[in-house]
Backbone and ligand atoms as CSV (ligand in chain L), in Angstrom:
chain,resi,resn,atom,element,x,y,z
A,1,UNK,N,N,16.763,-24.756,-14.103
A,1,UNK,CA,C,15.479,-24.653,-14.799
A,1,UNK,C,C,15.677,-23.864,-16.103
A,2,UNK,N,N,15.253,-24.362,-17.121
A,2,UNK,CA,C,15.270,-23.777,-18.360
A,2,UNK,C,C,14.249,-22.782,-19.058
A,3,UNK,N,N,14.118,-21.788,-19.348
A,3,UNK,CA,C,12.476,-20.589,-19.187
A,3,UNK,C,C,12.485,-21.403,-21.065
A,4,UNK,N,N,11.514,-21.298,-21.530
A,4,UNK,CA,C,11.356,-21.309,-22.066
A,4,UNK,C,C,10.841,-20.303,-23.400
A,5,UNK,N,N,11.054,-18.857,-22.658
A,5,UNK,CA,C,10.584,-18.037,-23.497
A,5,UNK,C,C,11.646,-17.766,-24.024
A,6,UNK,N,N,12.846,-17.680,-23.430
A,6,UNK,CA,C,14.122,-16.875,-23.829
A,6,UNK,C,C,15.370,-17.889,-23.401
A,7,UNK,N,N,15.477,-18.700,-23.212
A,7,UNK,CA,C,16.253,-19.847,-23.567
A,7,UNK,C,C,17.178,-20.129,-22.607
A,8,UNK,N,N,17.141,-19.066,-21.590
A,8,UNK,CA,C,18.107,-18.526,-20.399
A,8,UNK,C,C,17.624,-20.201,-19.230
A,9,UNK,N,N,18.796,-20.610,-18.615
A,9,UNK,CA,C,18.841,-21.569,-17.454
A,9,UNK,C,C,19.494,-21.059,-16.416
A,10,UNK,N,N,17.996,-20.757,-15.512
A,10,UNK,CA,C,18.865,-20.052,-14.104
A,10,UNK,C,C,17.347,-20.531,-13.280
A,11,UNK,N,N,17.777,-20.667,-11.688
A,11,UNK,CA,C,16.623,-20.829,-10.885
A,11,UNK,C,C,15.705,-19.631,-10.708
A,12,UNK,N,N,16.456,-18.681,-10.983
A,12,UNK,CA,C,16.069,-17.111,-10.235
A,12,UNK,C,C,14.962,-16.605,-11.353
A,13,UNK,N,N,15.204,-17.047,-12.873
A,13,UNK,CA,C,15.188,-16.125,-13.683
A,13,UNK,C,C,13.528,-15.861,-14.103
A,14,UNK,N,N,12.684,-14.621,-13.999
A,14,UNK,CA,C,11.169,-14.680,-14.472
A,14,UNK,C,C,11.353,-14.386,-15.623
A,15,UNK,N,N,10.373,-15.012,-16.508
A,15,UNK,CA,C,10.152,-14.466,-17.859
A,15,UNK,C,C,9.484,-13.720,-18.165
A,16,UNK,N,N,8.140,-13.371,-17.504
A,16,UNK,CA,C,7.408,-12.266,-17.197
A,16,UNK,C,C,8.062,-10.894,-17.042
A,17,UNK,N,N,9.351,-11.193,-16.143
A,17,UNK,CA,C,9.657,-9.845,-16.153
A,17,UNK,C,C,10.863,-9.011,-17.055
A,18,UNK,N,N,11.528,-10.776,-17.841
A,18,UNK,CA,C,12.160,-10.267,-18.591
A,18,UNK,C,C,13.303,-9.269,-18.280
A,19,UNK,N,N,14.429,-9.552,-16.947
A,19,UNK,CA,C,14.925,-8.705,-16.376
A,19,UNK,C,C,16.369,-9.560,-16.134
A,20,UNK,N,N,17.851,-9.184,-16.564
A,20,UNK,CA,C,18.939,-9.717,-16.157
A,20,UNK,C,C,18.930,-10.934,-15.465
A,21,UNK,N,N,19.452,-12.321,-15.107
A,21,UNK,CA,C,19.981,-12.850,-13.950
A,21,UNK,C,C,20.750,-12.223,-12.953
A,22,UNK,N,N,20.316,-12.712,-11.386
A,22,UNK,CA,C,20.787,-12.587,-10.510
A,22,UNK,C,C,20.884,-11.204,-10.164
A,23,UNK,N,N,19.873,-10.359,-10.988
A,23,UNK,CA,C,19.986,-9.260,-9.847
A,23,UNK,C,C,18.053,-8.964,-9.838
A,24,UNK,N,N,17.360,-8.601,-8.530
A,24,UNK,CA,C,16.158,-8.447,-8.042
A,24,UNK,C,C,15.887,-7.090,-9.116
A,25,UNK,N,N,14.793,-7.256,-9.122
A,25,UNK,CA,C,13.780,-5.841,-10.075
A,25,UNK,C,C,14.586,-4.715,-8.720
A,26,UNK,N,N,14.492,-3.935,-9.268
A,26,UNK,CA,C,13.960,-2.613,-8.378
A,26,UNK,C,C,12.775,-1.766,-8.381
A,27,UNK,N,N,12.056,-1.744,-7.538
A,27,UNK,CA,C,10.933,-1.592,-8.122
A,27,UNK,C,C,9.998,-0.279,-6.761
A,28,UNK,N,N,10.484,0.044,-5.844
A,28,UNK,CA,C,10.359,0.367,-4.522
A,28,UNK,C,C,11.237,1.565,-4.764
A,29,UNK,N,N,10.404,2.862,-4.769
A,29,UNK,CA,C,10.962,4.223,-4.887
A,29,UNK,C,C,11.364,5.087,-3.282
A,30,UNK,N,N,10.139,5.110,-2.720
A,30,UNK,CA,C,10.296,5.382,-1.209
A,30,UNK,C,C,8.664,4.694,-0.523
A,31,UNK,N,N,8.741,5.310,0.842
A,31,UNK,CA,C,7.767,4.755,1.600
A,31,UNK,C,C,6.661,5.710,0.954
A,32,UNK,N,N,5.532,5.484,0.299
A,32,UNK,CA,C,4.261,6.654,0.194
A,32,UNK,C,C,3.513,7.454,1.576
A,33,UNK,N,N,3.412,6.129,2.181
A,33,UNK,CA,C,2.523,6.531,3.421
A,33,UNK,C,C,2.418,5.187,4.144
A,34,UNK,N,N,2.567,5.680,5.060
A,34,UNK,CA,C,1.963,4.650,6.465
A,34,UNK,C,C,0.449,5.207,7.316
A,35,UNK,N,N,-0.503,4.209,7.073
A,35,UNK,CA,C,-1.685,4.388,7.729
A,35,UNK,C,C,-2.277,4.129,8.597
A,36,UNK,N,N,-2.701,4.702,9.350
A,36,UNK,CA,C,-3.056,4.306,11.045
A,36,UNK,C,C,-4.595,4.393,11.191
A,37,UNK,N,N,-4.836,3.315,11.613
A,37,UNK,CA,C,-6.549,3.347,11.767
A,37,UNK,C,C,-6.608,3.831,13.331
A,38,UNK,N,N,-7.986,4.804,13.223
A,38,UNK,CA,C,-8.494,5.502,14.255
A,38,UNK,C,C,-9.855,5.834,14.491
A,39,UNK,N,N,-10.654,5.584,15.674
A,39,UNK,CA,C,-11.676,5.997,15.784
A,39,UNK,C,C,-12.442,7.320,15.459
A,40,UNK,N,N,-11.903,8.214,15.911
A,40,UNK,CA,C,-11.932,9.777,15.677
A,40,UNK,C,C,-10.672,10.344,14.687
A,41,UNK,N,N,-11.224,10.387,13.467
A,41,UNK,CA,C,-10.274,10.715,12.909
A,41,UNK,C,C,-9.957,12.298,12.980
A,42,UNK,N,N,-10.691,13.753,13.464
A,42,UNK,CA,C,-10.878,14.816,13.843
A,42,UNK,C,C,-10.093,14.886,15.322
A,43,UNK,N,N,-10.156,13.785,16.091
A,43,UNK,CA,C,-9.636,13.886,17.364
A,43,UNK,C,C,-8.072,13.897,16.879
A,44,UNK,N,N,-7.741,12.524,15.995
A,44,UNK,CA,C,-6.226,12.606,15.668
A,44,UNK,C,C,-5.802,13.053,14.873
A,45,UNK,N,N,-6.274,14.230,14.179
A,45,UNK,CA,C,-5.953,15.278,13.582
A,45,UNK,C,C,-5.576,16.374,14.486
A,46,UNK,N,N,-6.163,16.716,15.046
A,46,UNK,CA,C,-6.314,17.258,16.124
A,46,UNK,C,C,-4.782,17.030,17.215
A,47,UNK,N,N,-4.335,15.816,17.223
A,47,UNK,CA,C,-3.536,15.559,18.423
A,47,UNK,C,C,-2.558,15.779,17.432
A,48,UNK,N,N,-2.278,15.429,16.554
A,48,UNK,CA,C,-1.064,15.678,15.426
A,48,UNK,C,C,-0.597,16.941,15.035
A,49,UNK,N,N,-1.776,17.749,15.276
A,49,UNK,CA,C,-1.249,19.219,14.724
A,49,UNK,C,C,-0.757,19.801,16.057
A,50,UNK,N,N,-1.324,19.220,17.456
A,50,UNK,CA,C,-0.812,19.874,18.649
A,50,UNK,C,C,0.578,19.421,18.938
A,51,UNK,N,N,0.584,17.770,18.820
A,51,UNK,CA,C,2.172,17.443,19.260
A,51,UNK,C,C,3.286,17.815,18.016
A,52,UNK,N,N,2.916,17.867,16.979
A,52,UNK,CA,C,3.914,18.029,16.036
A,52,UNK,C,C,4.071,18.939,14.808
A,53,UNK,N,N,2.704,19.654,15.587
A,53,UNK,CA,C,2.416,20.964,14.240
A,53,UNK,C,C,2.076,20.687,12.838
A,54,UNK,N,N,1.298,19.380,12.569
A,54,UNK,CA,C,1.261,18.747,11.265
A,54,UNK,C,C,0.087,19.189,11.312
A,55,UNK,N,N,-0.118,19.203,9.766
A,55,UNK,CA,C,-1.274,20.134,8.944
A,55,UNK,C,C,-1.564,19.319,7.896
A,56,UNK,N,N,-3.154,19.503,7.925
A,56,UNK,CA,C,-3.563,18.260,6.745
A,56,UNK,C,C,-2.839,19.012,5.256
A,57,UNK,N,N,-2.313,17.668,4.253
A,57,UNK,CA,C,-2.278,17.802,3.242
A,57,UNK,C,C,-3.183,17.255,2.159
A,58,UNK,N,N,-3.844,16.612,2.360
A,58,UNK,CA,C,-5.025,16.714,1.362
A,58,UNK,C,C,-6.491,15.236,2.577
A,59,UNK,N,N,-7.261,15.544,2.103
A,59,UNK,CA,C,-8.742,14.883,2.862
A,59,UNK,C,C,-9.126,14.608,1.703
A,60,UNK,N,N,-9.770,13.320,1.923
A,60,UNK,CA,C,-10.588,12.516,1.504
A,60,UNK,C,C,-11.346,11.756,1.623
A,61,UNK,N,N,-12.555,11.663,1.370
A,61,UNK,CA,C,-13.475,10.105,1.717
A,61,UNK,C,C,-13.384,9.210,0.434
A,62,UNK,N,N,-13.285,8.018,0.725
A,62,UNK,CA,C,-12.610,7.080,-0.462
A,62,UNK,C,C,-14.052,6.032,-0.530
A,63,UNK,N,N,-15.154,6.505,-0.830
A,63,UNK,CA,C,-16.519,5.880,-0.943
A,63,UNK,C,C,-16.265,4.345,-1.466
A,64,UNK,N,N,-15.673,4.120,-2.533
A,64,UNK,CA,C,-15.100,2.881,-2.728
A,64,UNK,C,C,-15.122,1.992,-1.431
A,65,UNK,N,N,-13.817,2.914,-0.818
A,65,UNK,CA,C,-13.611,1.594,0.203
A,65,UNK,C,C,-13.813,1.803,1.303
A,66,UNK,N,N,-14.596,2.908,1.673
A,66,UNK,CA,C,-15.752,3.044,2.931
A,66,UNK,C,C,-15.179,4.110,3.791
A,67,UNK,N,N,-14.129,4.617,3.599
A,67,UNK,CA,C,-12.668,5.375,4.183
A,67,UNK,C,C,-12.806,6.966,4.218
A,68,UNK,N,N,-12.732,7.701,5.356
A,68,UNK,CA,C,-12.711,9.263,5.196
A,68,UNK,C,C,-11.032,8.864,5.642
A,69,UNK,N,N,-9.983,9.790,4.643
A,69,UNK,CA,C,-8.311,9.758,5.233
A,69,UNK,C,C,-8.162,10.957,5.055
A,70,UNK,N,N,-7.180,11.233,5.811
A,70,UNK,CA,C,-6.316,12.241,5.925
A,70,UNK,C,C,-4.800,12.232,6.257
A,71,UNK,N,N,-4.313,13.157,5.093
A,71,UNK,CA,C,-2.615,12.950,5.095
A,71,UNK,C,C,-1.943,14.148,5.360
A,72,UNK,N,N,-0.960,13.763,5.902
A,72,UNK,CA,C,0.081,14.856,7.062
A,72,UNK,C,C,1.305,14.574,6.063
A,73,UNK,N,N,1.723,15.512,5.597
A,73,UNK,CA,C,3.061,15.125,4.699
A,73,UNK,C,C,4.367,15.078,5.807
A,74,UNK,N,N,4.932,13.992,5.743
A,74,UNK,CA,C,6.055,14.281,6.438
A,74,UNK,C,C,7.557,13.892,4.834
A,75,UNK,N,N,8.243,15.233,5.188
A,75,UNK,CA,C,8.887,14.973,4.106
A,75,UNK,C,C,8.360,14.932,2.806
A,76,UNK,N,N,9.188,13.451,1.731
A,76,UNK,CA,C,8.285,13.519,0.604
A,76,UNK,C,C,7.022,12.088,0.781
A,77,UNK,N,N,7.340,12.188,1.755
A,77,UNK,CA,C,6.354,10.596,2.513
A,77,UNK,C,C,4.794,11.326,3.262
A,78,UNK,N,N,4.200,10.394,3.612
A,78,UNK,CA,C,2.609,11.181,4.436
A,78,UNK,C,C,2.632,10.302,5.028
A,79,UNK,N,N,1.822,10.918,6.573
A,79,UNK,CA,C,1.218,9.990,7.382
A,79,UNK,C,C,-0.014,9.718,7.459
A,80,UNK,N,N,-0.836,8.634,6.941
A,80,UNK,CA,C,-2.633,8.959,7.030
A,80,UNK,C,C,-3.081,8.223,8.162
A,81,UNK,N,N,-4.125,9.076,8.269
A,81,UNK,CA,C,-5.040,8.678,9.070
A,81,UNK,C,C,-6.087,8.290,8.717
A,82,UNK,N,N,-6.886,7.812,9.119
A,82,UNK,CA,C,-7.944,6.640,8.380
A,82,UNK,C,C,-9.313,5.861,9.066
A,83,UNK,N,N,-10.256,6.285,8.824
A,83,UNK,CA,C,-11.202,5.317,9.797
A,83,UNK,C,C,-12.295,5.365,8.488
A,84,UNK,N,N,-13.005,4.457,9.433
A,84,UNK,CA,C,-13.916,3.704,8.701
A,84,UNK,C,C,-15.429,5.106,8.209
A,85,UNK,N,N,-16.125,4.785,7.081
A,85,UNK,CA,C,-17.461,5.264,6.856
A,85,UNK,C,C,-18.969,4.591,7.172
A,86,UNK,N,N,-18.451,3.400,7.241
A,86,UNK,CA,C,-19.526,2.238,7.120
A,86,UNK,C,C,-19.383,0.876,7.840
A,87,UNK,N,N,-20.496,0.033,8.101
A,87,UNK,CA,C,-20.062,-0.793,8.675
A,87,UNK,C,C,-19.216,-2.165,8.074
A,88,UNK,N,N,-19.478,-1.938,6.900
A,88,UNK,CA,C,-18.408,-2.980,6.097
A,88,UNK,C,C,-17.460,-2.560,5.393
A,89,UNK,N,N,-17.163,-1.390,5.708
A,89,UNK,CA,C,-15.590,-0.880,5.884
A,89,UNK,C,C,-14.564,-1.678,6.124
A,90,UNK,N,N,-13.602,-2.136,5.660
A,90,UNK,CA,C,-12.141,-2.833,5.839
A,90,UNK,C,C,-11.636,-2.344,6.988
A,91,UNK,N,N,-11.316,-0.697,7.046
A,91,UNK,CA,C,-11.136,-0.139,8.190
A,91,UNK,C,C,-11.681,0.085,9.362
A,92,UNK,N,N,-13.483,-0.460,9.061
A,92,UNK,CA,C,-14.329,-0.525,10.286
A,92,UNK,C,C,-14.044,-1.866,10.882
A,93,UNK,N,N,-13.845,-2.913,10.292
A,93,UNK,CA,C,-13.738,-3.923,10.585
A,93,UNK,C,C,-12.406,-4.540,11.328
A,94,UNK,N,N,-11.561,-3.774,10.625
A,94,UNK,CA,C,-9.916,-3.309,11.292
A,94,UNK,C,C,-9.940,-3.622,12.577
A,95,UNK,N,N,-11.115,-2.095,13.040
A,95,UNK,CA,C,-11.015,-1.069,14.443
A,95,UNK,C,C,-11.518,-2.014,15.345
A,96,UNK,N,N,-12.827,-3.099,15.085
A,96,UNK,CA,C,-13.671,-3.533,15.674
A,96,UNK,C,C,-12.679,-4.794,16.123
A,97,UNK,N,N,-11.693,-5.346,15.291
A,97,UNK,CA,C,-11.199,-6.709,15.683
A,97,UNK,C,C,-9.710,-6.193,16.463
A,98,UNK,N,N,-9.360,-4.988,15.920
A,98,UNK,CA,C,-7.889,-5.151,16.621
A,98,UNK,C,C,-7.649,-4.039,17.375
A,99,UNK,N,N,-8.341,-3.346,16.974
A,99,UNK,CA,C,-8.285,-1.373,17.681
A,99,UNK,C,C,-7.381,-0.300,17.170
A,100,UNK,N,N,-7.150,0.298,17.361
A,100,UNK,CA,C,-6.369,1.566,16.522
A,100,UNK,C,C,-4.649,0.824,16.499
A,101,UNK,N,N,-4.154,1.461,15.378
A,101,UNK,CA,C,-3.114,1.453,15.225
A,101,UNK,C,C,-2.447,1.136,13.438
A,102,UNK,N,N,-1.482,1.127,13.538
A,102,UNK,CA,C,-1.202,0.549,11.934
A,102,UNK,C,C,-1.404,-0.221,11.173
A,103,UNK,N,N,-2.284,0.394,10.507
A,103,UNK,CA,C,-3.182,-0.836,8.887
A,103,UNK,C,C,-2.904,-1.449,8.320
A,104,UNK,N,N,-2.022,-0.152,7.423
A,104,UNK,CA,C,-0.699,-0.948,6.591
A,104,UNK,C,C,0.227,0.087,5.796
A,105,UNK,N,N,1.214,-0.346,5.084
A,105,UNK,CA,C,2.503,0.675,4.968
A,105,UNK,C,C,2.174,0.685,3.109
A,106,UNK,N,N,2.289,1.946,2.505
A,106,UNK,CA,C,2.225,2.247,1.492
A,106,UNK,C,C,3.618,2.231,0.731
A,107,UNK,N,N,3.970,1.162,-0.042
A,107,UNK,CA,C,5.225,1.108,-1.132
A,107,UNK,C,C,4.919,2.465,-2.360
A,108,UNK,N,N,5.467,2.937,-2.248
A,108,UNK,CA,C,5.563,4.164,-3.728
A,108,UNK,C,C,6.649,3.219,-4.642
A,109,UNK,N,N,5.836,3.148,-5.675
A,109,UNK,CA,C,6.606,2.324,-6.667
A,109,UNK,C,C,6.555,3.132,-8.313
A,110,UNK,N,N,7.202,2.722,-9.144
A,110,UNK,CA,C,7.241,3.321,-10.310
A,110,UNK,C,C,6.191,3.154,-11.708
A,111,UNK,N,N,5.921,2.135,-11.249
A,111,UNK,CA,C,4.802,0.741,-12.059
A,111,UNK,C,C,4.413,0.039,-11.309
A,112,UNK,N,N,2.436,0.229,-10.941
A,112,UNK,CA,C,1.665,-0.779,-9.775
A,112,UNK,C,C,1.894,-2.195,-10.402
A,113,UNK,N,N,1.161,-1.969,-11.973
A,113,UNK,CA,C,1.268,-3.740,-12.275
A,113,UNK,C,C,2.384,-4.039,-12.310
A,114,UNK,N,N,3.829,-3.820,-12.702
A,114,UNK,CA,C,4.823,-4.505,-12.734
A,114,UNK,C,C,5.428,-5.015,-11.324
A,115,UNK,N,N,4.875,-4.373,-10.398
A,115,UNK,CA,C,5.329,-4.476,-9.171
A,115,UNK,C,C,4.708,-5.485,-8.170
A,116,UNK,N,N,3.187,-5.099,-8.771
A,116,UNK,CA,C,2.111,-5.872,-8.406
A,116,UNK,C,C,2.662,-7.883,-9.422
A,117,UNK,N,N,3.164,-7.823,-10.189
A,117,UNK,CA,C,3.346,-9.302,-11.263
A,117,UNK,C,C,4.858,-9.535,-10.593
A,118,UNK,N,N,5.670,-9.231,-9.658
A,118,UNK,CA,C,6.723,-9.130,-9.697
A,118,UNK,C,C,6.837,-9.873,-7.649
A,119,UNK,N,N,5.658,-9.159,-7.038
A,119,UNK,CA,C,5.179,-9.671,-5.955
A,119,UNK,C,C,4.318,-11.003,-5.733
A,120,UNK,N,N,3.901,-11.540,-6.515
A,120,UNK,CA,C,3.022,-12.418,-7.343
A,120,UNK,C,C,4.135,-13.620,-7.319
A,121,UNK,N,N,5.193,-13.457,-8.347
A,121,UNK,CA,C,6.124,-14.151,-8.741
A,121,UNK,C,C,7.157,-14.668,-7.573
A,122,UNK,N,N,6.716,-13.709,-6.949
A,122,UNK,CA,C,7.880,-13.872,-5.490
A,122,UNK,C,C,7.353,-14.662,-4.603
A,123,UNK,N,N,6.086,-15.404,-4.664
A,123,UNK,CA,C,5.402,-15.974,-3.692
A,123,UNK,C,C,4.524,-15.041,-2.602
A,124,UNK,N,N,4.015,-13.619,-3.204
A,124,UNK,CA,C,2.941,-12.987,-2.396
A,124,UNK,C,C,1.775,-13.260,-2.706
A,125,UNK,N,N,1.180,-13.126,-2.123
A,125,UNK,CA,C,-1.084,-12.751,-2.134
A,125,UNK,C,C,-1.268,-11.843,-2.723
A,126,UNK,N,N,-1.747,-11.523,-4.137
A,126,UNK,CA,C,-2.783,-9.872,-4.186
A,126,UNK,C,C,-3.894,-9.988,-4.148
A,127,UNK,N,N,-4.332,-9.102,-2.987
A,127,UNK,CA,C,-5.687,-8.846,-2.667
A,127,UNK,C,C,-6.195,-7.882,-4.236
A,128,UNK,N,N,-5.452,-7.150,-4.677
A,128,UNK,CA,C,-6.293,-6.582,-5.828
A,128,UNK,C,C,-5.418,-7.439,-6.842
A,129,UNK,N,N,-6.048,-8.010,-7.953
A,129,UNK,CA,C,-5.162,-8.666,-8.766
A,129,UNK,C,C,-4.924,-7.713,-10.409
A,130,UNK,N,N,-5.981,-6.513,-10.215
A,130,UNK,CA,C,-4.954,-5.635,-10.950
A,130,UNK,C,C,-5.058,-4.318,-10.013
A,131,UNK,N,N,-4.119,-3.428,-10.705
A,131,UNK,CA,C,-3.987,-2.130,-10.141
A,131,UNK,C,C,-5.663,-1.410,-10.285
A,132,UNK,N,N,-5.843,-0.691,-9.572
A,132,UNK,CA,C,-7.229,0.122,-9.092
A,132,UNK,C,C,-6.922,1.701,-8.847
A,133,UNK,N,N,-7.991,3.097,-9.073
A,133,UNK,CA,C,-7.887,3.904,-8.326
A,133,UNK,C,C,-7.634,4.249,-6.600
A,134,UNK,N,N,-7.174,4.679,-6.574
A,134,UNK,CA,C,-6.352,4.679,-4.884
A,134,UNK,C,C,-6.979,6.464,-4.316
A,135,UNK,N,N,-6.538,7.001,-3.456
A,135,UNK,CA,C,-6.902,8.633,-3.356
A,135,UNK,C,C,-5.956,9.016,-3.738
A,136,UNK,N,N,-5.831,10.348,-3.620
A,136,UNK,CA,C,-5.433,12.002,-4.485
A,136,UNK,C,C,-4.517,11.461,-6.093
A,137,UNK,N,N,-5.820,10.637,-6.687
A,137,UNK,CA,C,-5.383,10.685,-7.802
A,137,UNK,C,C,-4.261,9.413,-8.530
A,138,UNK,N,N,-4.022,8.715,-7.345
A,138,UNK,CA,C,-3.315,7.147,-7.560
A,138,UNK,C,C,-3.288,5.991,-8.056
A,139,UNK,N,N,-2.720,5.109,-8.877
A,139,UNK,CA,C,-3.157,4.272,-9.059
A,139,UNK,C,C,-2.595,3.223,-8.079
A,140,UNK,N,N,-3.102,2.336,-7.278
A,140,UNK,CA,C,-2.948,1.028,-6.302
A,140,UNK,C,C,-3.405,0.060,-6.128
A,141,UNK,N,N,-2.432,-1.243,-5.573
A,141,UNK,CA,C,-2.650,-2.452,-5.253
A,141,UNK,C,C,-3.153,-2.846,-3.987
A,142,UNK,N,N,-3.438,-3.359,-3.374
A,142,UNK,CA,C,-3.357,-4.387,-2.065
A,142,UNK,C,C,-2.328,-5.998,-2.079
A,143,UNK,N,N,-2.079,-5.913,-1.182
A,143,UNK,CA,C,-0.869,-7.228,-1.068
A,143,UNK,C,C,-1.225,-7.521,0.367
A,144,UNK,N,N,-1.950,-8.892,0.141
A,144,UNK,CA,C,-2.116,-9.827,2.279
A,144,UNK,C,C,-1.240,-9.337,2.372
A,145,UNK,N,N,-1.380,-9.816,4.058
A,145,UNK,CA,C,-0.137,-9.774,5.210
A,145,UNK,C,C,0.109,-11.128,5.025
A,146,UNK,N,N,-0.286,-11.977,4.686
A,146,UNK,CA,C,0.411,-13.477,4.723
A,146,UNK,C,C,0.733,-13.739,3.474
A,147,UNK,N,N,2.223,-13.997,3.374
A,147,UNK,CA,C,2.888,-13.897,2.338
A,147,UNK,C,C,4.046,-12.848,2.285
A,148,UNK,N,N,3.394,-11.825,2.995
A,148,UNK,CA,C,4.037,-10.591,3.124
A,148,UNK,C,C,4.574,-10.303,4.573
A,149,UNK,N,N,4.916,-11.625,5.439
A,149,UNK,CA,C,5.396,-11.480,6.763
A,149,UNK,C,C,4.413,-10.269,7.304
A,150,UNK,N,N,3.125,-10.379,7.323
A,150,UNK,CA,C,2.800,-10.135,8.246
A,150,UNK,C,C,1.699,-8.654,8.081
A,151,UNK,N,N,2.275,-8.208,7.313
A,151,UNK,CA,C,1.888,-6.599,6.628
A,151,UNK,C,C,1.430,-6.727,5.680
A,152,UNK,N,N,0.201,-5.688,5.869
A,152,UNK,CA,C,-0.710,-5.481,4.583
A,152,UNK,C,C,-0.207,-4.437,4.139
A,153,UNK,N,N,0.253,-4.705,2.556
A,153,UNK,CA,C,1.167,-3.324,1.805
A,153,UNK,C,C,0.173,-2.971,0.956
A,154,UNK,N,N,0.681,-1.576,0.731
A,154,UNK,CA,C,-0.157,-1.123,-0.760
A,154,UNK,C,C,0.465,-0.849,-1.226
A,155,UNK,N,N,0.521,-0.685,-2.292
A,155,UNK,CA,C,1.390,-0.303,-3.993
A,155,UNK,C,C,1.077,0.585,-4.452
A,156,UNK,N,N,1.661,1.898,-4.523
A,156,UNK,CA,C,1.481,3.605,-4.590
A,156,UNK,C,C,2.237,3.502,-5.747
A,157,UNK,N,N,1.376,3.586,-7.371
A,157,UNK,CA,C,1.847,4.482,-8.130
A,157,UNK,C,C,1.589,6.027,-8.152
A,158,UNK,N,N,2.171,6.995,-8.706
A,158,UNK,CA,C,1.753,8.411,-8.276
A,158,UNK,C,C,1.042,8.977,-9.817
L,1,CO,CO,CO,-3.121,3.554,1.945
């Protein structure tokens, strides 16, 4: 296939991203956070600080998207916790169809949109089709689980 922006003939090659042949972006710094939906989010705060001595690192209600979270730093990564505010909450709706457990896994990346145009290109879903405010100050994506084997990712710029 021939790109036409830059004259280059390779199957692999995006022009969008404007990046070498044959080698993948890098684009994936570490894990941000993994989020676990829960009914009582006070209860599993609560069980976290007893089994493992974890201590909130920052609370939030995310009115946006209907969400009171709370994050447990493990390392330079967090674990949140997460339930719903409302009844058309994403996360209320989560709880009601599948029951507690993991939401979805937070990518910490360097650049949301480039990462976000780069997932796109690869044959993913974005649920946000640009980058958005996220909590403590983030900018983030959403990415389906279909497309994405299965997992709903988010895209953690810091
Ligand atoms: Co998240």
């Amino acid at each position: 296939m021939w790109c036409s922006s830059c004259g280059q003939t390779s199957s692999n090659h995006s022009p969008r991203l404007n990046r070498p042949t044959g080698r993948p972006p890098v684009l994936l710094t570490q894990i941000d956070h993994v989020a676990i939906a829960v009914h009582d989010l006070e209860a599993a705060i609560d069980y976290h600080r007893r089994a493992f001595g974890a201590e909130v690192h920052h609370r939030e209600v995310v009115e946006r998207d209907g969400v009171d979270e709370a994050l447990l730093r493990i390392g330079e990564s967090y674990l949140q916790l997460t339930t719903g505010t409302r009844p058309d909450s994403a996360i209320t709706t989560f709880l009601a169809k599948r029951g507690e457990g993991i939401h979805h896994i937070g990518y910490r990346v360097e650049d949301c949109a480039e990462a976000l145009a780069a997932i796109v290109a690869a044959g993913g879903r974005a649920i946000d089709l640009e980058p958005r405010p996220g909590s403590r100050g983030t900018t983030v994506a959403f990415v389906h689980p279909k497309g994405s084997f299965g997992t709903l990712i988010e895209l953690v710029q810091e």
